[in-house]
MARTI-324902 format. One line per field, with one value per residue (C-alpha): residue in three letters; x, y, z. Coordinates in nm, 2 decimals. Layout:
N
resn <- c(ALA, ...) $
px <- c(X, ...) $
py <- c(Y, ...) $
pz <- c(Z, ...) $
//
This chain:
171
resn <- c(UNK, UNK, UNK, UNK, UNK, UNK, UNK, UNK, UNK, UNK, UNK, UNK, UNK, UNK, UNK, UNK, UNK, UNK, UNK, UNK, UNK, UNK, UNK, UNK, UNK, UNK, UNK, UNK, UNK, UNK, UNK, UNK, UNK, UNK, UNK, UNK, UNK, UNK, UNK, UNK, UNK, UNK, UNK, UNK, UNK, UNK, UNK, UNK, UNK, UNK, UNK, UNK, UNK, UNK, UNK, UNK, UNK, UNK, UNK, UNK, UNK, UNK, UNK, UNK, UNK, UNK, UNK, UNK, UNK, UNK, UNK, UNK, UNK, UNK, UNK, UNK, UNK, UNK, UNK, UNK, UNK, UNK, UNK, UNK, UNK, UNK, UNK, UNK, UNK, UNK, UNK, UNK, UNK, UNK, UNK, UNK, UNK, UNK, UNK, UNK, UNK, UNK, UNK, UNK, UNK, UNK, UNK, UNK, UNK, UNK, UNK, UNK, UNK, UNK, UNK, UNK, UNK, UNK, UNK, UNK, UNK, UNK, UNK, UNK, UNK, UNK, UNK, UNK, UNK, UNK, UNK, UNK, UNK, UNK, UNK, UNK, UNK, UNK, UNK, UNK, UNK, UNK, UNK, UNK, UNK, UNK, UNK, UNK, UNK, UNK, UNK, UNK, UNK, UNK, UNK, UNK, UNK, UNK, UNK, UNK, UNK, UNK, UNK, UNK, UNK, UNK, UNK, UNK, UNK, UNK, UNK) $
px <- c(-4.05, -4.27, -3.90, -3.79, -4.19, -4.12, -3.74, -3.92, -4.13, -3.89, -3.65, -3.64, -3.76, -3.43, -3.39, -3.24, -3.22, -2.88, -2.78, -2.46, -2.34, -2.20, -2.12, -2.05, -1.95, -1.97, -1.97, -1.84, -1.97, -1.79, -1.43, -1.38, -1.66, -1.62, -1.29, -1.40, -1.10, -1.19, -1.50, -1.47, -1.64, -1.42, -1.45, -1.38, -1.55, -1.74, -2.14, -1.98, -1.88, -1.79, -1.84, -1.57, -1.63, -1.37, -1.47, -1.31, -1.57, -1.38, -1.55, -1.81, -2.19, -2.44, -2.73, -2.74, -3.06, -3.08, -3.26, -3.27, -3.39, -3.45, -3.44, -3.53, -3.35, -3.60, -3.52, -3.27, -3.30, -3.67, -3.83, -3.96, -3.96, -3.84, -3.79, -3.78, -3.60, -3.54, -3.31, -3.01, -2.90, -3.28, -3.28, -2.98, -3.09, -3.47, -3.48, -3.88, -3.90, -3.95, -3.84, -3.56, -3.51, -3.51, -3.29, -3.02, -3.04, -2.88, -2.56, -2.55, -2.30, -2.07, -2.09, -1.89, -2.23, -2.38, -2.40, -2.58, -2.42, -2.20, -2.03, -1.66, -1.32, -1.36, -1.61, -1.72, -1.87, -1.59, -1.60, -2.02, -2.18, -2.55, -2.70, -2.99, -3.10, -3.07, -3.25, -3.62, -3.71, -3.85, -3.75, -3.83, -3.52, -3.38, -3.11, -3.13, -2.96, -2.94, -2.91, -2.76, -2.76, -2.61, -2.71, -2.43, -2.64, -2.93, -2.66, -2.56, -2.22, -2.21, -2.36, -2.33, -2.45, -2.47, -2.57, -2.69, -2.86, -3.12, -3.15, -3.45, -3.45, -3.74, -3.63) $
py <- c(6.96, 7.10, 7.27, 7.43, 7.65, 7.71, 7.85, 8.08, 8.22, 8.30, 8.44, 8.80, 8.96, 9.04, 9.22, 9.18, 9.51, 9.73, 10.06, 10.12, 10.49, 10.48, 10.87, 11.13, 11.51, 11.87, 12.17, 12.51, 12.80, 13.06, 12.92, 13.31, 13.15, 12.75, 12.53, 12.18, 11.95, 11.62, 11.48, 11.11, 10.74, 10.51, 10.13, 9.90, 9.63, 9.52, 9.66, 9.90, 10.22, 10.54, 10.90, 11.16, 11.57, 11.80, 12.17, 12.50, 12.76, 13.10, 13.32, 13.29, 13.20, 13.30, 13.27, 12.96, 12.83, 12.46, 12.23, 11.84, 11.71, 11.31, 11.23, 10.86, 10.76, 10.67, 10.84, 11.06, 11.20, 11.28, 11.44, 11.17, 11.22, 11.51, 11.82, 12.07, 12.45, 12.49, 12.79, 12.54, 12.77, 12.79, 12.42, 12.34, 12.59, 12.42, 12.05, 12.09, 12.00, 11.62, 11.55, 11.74, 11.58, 11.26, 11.27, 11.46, 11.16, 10.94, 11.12, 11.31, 11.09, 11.13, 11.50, 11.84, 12.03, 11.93, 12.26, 12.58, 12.87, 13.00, 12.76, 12.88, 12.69, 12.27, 12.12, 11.82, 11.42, 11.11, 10.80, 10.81, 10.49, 10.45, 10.17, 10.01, 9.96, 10.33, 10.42, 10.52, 10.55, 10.26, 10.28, 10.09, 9.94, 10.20, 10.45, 10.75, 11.10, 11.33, 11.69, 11.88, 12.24, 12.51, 12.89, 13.12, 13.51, 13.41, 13.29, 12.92, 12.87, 12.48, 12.17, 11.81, 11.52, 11.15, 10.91, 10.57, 10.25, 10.05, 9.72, 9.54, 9.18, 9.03, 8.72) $
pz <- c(-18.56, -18.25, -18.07, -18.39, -18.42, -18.05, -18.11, -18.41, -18.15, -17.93, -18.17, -18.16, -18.47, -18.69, -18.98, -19.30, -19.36, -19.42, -19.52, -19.75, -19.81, -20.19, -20.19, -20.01, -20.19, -19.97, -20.18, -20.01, -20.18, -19.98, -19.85, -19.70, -19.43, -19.47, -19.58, -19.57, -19.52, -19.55, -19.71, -19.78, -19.72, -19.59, -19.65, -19.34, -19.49, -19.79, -19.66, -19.41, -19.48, -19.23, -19.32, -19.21, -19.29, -19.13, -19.19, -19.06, -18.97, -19.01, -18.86, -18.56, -18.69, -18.51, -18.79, -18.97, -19.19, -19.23, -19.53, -19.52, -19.83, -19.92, -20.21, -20.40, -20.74, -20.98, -21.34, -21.15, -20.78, -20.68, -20.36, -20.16, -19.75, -19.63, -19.73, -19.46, -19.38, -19.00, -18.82, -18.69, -18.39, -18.24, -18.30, -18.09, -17.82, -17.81, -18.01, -18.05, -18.46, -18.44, -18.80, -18.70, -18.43, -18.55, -18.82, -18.58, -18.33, -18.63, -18.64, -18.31, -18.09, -18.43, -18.53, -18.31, -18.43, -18.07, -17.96, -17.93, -18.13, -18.20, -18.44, -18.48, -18.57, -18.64, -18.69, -18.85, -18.87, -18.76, -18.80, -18.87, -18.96, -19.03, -18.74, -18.88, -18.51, -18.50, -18.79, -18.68, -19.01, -19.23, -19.60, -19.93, -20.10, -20.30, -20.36, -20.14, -20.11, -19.83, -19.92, -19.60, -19.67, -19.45, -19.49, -19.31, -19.34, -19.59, -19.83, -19.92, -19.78, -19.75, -19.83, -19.76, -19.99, -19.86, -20.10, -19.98, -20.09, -19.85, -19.90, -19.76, -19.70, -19.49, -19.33) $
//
């Protein structure tokens, strides 16, 4: 009985927890600026899912506003976390907005949008998959949405909407 308390403690804490994304929908509003390709999940297996958005910027951008929302289901979508409006180009040039910053390091090794601007010709998210070991941010079992949304000029040219549940299980 005594070796198994003493392989406990020298276990490495592990966690049950995992992230599934159920949805995933992008919405352009202006396809004279933005033609989005591809948005789709992927299944590779049953609790893992990949998100792949391929987009075509026509034109150069050199002003672009960004708004991450979070939102938790709970009699439909509410504000929860996040909900902050940032300029994306003086964000790439100078990473100082540590919300921002944060929630970029999930998907940066996965996205072309790893750049300062201008933004011009393909861009998009391959082959993204959420870590849990990457995820800095500790949530409450739920269903989540993330609300990417892309001003082009002071006008809403695109948005990206990844839907997720986080499951929480303590062992």
């Amino acid at each position: 009985m005594e070796w198994r308390q003493k392989a406990l403690e020298y276990r490495p804490f592990q966690s049950g927890a995992s992230i599934k994304m159920t949805n995933a929908v992008c919405n352009s509003y202006n396809k004279s600026w933005v033609v989005i390709t591809q948005c789709r999940l992927k299944a590779l297996q049953r609790n893992k899912t990949i998100l792949n958005v391929d987009m075509d910027f026509i034109h150069p951008v050199n002003d672009i506003d960004v708004r991450i929302q979070i939102l938790r289901k709970g009699n439909g979508y509410k504000p929860w976390l996040f909900d902050i409006s940032f300029d994306g180009c003086k964000f790439m040039r100078r990473p100082n907005n540590p919300a921002v910053k944060t929630i970029f390091s999930i998907f940066k090794e996965y996205t072309t949008i790893n750049h300062t601007c201008p933004y011009d010709g393909h861009q998009g998210i391959n082959k993204f998959y959420p870590n849990i070991d990457n995820f800095p941010i500790p949530f409450p079992t739920g269903d989540y949405l993330f609300i990417f949304a892309f001003d082009f000029l002071k006008k809403r040219t695109f948005d990206v909407n990844v839907y997720f549940s986080y499951v929480e299980d303590i062992l």
